[in-house]
C-alpha positions as CSV (number, residue, x, y, z in Angstrom):
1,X,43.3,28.4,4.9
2,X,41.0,30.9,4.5
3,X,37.1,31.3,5.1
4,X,35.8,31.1,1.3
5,X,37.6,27.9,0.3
6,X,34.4,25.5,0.6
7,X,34.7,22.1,-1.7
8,X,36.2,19.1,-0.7
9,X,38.2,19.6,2.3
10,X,35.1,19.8,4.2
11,X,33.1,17.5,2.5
12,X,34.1,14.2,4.0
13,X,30.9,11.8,3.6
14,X,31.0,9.8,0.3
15,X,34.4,10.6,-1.1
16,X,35.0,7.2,-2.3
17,X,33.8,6.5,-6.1
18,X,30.9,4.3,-6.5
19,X,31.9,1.5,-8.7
20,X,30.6,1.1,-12.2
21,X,27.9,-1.1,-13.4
22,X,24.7,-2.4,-10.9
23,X,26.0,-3.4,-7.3
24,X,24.6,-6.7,-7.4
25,X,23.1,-8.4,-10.6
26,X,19.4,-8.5,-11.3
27,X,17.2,-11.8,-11.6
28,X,14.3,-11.1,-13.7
29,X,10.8,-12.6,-12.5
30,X,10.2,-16.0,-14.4
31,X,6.6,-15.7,-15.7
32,X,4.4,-18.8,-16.0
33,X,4.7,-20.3,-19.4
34,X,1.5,-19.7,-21.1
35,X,-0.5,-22.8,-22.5
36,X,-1.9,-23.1,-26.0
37,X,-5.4,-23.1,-24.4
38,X,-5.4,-20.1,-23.0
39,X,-4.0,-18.0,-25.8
40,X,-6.9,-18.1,-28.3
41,X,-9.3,-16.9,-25.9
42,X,-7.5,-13.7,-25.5
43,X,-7.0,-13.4,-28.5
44,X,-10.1,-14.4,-30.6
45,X,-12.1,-12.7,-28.0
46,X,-10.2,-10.0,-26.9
47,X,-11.1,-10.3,-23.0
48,X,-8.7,-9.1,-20.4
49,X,-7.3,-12.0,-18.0
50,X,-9.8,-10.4,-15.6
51,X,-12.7,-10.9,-17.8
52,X,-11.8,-14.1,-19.0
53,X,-11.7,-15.5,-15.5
54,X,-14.7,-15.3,-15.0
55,X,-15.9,-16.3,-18.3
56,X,-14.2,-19.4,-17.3
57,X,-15.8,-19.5,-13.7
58,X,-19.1,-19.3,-15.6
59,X,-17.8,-22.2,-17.7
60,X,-17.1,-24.3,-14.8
61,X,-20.5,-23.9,-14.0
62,X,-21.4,-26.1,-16.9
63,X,-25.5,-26.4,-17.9
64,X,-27.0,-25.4,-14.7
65,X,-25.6,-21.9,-15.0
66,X,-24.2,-19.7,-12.1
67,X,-26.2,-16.9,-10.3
68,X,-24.1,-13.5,-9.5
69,X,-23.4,-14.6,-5.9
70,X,-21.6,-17.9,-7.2
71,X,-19.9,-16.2,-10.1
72,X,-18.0,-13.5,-7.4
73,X,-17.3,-16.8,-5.0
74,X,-15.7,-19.0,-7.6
75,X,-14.1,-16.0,-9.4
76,X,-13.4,-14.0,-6.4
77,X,-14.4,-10.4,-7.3
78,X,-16.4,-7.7,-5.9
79,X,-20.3,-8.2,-7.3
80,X,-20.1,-5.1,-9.6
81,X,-17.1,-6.0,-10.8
82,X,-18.5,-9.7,-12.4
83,X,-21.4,-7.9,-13.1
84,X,-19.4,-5.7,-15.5
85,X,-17.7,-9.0,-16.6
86,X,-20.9,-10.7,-17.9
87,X,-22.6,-7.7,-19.4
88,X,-19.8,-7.4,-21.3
89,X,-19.3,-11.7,-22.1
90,X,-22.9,-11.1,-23.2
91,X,-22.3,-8.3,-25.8
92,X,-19.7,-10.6,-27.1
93,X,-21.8,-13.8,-27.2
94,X,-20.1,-15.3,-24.9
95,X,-22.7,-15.1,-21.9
96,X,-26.4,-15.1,-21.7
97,X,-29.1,-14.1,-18.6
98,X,-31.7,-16.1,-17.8
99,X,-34.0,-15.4,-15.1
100,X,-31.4,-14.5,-12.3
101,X,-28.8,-17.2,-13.9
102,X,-26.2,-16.6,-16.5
103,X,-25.3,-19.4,-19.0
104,X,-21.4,-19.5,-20.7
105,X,-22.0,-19.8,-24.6
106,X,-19.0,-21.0,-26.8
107,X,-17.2,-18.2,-28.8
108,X,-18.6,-19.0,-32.6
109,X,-14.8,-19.6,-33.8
110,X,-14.1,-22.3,-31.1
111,X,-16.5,-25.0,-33.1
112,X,-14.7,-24.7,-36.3
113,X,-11.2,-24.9,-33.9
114,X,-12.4,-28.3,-32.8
């Protein structure tokens, strides 16, 4: 055998074929059915599920309203981040300030849903 013959007779790790197709079969992640109720939000009102969490913390709230410190416990995000959330609810109309309290409004298609 001479010096220059490099290839397989020296290569001895991983010489067996892999077999073909995936070693073990996948499982997709099941996702959570979505209901009927929360479908028209997103899509008459184009929030992200972010946004429309909170819109729906703020909702919770009923009448008396929700100040920012009770919006960020019940929705559970960082201050700026819900205060992103409503500023944008209320260029939408679906939010409102008053005083230090914001107010959920009903989107203007949801009456004539019901």
């Amino acid at each position: 055998m001479s010096k220059r013959q490099k290839g397989r007779r020296h290569r001895r790790v991983n010489r067996t074929p892999r077999p073909v197709g995936a070693a073990r079969p996948r499982v997709m992640p099941v996702r959570p059915a979505v209901t009927v109720a929360q479908q028209p939000l997103e899509q008459e009102t184009g929030l992200g599920r972010h946004a429309a969490r909170t819109w729906e913390s703020l909702r919770t709230c009923g009448a008396a309203g929700a100040s920012l410190e009770e919006l960020c416990a019940s929705a559970g995000y960082q201050p700026r981040t819900v205060t992103k959330h409503v500023q944008g609810l209320a260029d939408q109309g679906l939010a409102e300030l008053r005083a230090d309290r914001w107010y959920a409004r009903e989107p203007a298609g949801a009456l004539a849903a019901r």
